[in-house]
C-alpha positions in Angstrom: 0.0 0.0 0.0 1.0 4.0 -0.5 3.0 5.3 2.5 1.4 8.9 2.0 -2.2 8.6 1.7 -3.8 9.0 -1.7 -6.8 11.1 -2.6 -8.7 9.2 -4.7 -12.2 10.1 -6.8 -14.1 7.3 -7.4 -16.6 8.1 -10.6 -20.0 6.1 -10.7 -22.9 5.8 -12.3 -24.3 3.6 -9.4 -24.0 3.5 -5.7 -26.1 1.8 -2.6 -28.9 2.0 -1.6 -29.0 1.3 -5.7 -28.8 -2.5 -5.2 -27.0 -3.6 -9.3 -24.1 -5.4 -9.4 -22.5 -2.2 -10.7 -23.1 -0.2 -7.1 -22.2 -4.0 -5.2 -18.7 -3.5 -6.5 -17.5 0.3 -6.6 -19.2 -0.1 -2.9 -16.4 -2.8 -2.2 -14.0 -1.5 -3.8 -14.2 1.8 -2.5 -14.2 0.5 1.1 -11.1 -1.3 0.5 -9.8 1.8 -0.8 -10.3 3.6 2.5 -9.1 0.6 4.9 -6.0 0.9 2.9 -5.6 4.2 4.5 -6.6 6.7 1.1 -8.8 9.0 1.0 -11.6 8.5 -0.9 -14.7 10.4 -2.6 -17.2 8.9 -5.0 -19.1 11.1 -7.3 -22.0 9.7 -8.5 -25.5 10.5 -9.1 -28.9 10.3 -6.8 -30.1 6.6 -7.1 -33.1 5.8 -9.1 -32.1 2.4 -10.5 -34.0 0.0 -10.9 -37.5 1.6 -11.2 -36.6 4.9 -12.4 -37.8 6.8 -9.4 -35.2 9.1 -7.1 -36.5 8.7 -3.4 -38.1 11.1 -1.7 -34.9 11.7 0.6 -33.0 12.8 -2.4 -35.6 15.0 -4.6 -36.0 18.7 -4.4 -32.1 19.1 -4.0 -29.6 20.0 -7.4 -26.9 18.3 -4.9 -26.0 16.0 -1.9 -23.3 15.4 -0.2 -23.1 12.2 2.3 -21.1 9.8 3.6 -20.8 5.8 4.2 -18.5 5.4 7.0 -15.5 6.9 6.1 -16.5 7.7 2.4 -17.7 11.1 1.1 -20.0 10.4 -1.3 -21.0 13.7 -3.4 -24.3 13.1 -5.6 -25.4 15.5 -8.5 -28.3 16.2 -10.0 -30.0 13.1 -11.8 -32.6 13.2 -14.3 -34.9 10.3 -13.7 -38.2 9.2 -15.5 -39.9 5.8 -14.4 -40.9 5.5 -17.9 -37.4 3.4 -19.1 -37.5 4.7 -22.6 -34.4 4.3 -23.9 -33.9 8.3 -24.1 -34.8 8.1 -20.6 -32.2 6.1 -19.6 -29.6 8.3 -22.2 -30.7 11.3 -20.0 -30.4 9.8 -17.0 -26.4 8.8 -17.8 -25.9 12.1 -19.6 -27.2 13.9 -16.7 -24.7 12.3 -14.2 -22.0 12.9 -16.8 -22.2 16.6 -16.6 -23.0 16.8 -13.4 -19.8 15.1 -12.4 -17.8 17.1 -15.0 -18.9 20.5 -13.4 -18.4 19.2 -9.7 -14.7 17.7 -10.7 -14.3 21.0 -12.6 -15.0 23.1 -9.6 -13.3 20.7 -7.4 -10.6 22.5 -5.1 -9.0 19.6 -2.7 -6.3 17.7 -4.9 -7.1 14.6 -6.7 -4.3 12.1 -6.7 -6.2 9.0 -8.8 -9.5 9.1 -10.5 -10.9 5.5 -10.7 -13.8 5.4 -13.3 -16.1 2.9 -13.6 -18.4 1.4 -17.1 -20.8 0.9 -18.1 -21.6 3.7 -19.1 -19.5 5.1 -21.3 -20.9 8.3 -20.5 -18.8 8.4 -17.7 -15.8 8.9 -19.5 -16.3 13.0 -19.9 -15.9 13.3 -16.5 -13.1 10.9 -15.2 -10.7 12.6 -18.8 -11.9 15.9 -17.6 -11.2 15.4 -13.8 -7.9 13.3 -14.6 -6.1 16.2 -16.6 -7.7 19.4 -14.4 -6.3 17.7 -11.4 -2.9 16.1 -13.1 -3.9 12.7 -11.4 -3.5 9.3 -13.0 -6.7 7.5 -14.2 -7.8 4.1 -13.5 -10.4 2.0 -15.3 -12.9 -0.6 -14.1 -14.7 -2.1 -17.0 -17.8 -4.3 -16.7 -18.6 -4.5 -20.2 -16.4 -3.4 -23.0 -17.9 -1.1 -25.3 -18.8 -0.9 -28.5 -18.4 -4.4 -28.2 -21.1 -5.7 -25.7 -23.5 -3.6 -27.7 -22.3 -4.4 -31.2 -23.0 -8.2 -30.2 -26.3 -7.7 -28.8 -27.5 -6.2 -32.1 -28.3 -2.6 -30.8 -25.6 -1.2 -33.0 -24.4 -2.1 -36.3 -20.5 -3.0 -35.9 -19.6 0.3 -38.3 -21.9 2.6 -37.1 -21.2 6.3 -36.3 -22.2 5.3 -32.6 -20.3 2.2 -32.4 -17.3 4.2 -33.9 -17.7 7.2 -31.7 -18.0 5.3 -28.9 -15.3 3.3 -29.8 -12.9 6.2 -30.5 -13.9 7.6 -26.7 -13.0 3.8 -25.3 -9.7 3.9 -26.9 -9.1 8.2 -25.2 -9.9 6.2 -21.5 -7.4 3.3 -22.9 -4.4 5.5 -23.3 -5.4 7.7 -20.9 -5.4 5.2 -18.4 -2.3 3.8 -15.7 -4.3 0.8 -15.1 -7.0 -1.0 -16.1 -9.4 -3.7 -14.1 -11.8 -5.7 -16.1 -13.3 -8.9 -15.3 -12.9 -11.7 -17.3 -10.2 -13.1 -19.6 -12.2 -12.4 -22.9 -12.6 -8.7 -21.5 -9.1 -8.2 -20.7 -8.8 -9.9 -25.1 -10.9 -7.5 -26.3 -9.3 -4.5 -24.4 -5.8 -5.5 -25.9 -7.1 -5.8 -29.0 -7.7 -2.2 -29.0 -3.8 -1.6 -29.0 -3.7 -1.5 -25.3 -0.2 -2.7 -23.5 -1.3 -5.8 -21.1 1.1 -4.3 -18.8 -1.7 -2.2 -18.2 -4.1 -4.8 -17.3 -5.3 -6.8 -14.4 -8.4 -9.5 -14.3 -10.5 -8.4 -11.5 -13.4 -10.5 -11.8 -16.6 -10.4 -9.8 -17.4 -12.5 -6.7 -19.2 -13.1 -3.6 -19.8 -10.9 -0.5 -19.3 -12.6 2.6 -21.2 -9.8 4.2 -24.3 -9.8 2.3 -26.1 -13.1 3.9 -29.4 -12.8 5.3 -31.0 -13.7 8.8 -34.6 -14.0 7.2 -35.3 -17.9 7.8 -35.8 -20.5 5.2 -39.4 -20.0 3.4 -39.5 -23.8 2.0 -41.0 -24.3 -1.0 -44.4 -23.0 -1.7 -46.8 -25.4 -2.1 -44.2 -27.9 -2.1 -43.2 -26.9 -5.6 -39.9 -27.2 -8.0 -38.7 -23.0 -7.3 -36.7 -22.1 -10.2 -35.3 -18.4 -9.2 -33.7 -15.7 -11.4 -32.2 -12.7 -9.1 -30.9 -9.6 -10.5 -31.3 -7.2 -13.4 -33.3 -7.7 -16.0 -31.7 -5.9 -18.8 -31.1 -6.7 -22.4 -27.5 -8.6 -21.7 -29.9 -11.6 -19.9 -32.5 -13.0 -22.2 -34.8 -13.0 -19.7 -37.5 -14.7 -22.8 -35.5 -18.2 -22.3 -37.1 -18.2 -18.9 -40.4 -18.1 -20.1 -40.3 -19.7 -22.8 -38.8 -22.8 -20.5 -41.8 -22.0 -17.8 -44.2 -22.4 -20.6 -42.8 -25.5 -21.8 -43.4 -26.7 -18.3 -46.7 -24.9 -17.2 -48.7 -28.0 -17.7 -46.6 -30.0 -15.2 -48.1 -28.2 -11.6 -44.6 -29.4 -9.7 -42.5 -25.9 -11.2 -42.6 -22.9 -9.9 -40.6 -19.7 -11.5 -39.6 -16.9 -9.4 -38.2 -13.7 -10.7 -36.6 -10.8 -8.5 -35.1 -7.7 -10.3 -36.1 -4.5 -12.0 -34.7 -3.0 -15.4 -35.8 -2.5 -18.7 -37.4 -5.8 -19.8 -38.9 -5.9 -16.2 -42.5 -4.3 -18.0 -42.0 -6.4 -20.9 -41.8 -9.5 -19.5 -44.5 -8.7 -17.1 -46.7 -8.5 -19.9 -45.7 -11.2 -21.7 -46.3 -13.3 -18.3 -50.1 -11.5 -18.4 -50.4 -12.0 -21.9 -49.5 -16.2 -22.4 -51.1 -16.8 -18.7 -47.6 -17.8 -17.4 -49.4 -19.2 -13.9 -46.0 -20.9 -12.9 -44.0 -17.5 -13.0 -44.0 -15.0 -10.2 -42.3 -11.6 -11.0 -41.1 -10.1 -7.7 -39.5 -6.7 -9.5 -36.9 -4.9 -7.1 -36.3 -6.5 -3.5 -34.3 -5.7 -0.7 -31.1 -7.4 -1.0 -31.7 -9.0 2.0 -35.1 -10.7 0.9 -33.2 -11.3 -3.1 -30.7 -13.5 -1.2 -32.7 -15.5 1.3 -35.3 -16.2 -2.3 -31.8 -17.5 -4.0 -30.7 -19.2 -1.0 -33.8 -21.0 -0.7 -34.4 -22.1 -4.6 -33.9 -25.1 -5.8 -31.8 -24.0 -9.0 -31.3 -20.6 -10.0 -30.8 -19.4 -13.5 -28.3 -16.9 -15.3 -29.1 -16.4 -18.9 -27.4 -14.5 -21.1 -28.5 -13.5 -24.6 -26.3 -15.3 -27.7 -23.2 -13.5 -28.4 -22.8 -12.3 -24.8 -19.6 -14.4 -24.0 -17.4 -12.5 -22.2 -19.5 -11.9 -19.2 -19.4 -13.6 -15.3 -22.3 -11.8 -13.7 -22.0 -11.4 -10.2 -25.6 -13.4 -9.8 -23.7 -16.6 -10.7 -21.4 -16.5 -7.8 -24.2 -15.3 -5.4 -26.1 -18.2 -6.1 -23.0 -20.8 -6.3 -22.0 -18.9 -2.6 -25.2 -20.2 -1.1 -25.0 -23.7 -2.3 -27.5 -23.4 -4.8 -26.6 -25.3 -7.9 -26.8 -22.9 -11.4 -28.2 -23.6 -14.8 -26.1 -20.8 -17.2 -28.0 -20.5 -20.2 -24.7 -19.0 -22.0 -21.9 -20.0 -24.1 -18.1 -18.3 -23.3 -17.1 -17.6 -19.8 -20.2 -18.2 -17.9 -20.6 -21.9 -19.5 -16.8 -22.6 -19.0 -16.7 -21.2 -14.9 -19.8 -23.6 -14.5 -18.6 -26.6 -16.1 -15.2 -25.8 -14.2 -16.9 -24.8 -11.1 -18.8 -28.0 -11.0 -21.8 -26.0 -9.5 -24.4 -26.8 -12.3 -25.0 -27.1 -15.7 -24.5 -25.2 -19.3 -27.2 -25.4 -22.1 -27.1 -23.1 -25.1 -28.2 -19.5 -24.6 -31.8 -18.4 -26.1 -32.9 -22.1 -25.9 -36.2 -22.7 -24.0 -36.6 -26.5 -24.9 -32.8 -27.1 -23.9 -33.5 -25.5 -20.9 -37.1 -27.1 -19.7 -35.0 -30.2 -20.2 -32.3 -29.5 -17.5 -34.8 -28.1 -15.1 -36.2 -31.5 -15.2 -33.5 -33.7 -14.9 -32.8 -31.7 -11.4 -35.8 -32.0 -10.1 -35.9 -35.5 -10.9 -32.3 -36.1 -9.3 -32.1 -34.7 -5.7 -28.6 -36.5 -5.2 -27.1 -34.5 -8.1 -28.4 -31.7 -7.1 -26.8 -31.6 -3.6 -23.5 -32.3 -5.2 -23.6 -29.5 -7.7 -24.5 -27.5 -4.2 -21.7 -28.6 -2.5 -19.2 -28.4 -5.7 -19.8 -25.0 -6.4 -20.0 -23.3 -3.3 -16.6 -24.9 -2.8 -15.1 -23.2 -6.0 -16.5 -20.1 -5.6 -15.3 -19.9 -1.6 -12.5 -20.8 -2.3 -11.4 -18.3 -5.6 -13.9 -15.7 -6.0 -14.6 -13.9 -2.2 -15.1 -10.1 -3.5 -13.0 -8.9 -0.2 -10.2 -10.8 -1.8 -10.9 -9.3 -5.2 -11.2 -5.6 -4.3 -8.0 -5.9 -1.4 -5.8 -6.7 -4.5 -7.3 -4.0 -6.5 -7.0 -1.6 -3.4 -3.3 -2.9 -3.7 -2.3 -1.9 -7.1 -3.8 1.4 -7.2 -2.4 2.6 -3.8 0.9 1.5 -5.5 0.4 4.0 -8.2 3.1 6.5 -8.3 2.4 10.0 -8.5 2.1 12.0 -11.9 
């Protein structure tokens, strides 16, 4: 670790009480920033994720300053619109951006690292703004690498003027960059490929937080039925439609029963797609605490992590949650997520976007308790052993407090 303390800025698009994946890791990371002895700051907007709607705490106010424990945490004003268009959610990053460009502008205490993290992209105007008014050396945290992600999901064309703009402003944070965390092997390939030094690189992946168990007790199943659980976001990346299309495969057997906790934008559109085909075997939660989210995908039988075809450099954080608690995983997903199951021994891989492949796999488990146990007792073994977050963020905590000083 640094011997002189370091001022760090951490730039975010999400923070708790926001309860993503995205917020789950700055969180951890910035707290190991701060046990390390530096100083640390996170500028970031007012939370409104999942739902679209910016608590009552936080409205009213162009600015908020707060802190969690020994962190300042600086929010700006957030447009926010429970609507989800997709120009909502534009305005909602774009508003952050600027937001956190004026406050870093106007900024008087040094800044010694800015640590940005993406999605989204958006964020880049204020950590390459921030990082040469306060001559401080940048650090990256990618989740998804962009155009890429996007590109292979089909919302782009791969020679678009977006895709190339956006591309062009990925390589400025590349270069700009000292260091540069992303999470799986395939993400640290793509980076590279980009013309980026893997000097600069470290594989940071996601994990599991020991200190987000829950005390609510076991619910059992209801009814004595199958529960199949899905827990987290429910954005475009997961191919949330396998689900259902799997839960209608299965609706005339009565023993299944599909529950589904998360908000996002498919959340309204499967929600009316359950209304629509009369999906009686499928229970969609939305947004839950964190602590009741856990205890659901403690309690399941299996849980699921889909991912949409194309998507194979991603490791979502969901998957080691699940594995953490014992619960054995189907990963509807080719790339990384099917080889750290098959390597994991936690659960099972069948291919992404394919409902009959997965009705199939839900009912060899529930026909095989035995195997089911094992996969419990396999997985949460890997996943304890190789993937605790503390571990993660400590190391990351590590390198950047060994950063020297521009």
């Amino acid at each position: 670790m640094s011997m002189t303390p370091k001022r760090i800025v951490i730039v975010t698009q999400f923070y708790p009480p926001e309860t993503t994946a995205g917020s789950n890791r700055v969180c951890a990371i910035a707290h190991a920033l701060a046990q390390a002895g530096e100083v640390v700051a996170v500028v970031t907007g007012q939370p409104s994720f999942p739902d679209g709607v910016i608590p009552e705490k936080y409205t009213g106010r162009a600015a908020r300053d707060e802190c969690d424990g020994p962190i300042r945490i600086q929010r700006v004003w957030t447009y926010a619109s429970p609507r989800l268009r997709t120009i909502d959610r534009l305005l909602n990053w774009m508003s952050v951006s600027v937001g956190a460009t004026l406050h870093l502008l106007a900024r008087r205490e040094p800044v010694d690292v800015v640590l940005v993290s993406t999605p989204p992209i958006t964020l880049a105007l204020p950590a390459l703004v921030a990082a040469a008014r306060h001559h401080a050396r940048l650090v990256l945290d990618v989740r998804d690498v962009y155009p890429e992600i996007a590109v292979k999901l089909g919302i782009w064309k791969p020679h678009s003027v977006l895709a190339r703009l956006v591309g062009t402003v990925s390589e400025w944070l590349y270069r700009r960059s000292s260091l540069i965390f992303a999470v799986t092997e395939s993400a640290t390939a793509e980076i590279v490929a980009h013309g980026v030094s893997p000097d600069k690189l470290v594989i940071a992946p996601n994990g599991f937080d020991r200190t987000h168990e829950t005390s609510r007790p076991a619910q059992g199943r209801p009814n004595g039925k199958f529960v199949v659980a899905y827990a987290g976001n429910m954005g475009v990346a997961t191919g949330l439609d396998v689900v259902l299309d799997a839960a209608q495969l299965l609706e005339p057997n009565d023993n299944f029963q599909f529950v589904l906790v998360g908000g996002g934008a498919q959340c309204n559109i499967l929600a009316r797609r359950i209304e629509r085909e009369r999906l009686r075997n499928v229970t969609l939660l939305g947004a839950q605490p964190r602590d009741v989210a856990t205890a659901i995908v403690r309690d399941a039988d299996v849980c699921l992590v889909p991912l949409k075809r194309g998507v194979d450099d991603s490791l979502p954080s969901k998957l080691f949650d699940a594995l953490a608690h014992g619960t054995p995983v189907i990963v509807c997903a080719d790339g990384e997520a099917k080889a750290f199951i098959e390597r994991s021994g936690g659960g099972i891989a069948v291919p992404p976007e394919d409902g009959t492949a997965l009705a199939e796999a839900i009912r060899e488990l529930a026909a095989d308790t035995a195997r089911r146990e094992a996969l419990g007792r396999s997985g949460m073994a890997y996943v304890h052993a190789n993937y605790d977050r503390a571990k993660v963020v400590f190391d990351i905590a590590r390198r950047v407090g060994m950063l020297p000083s521009l």
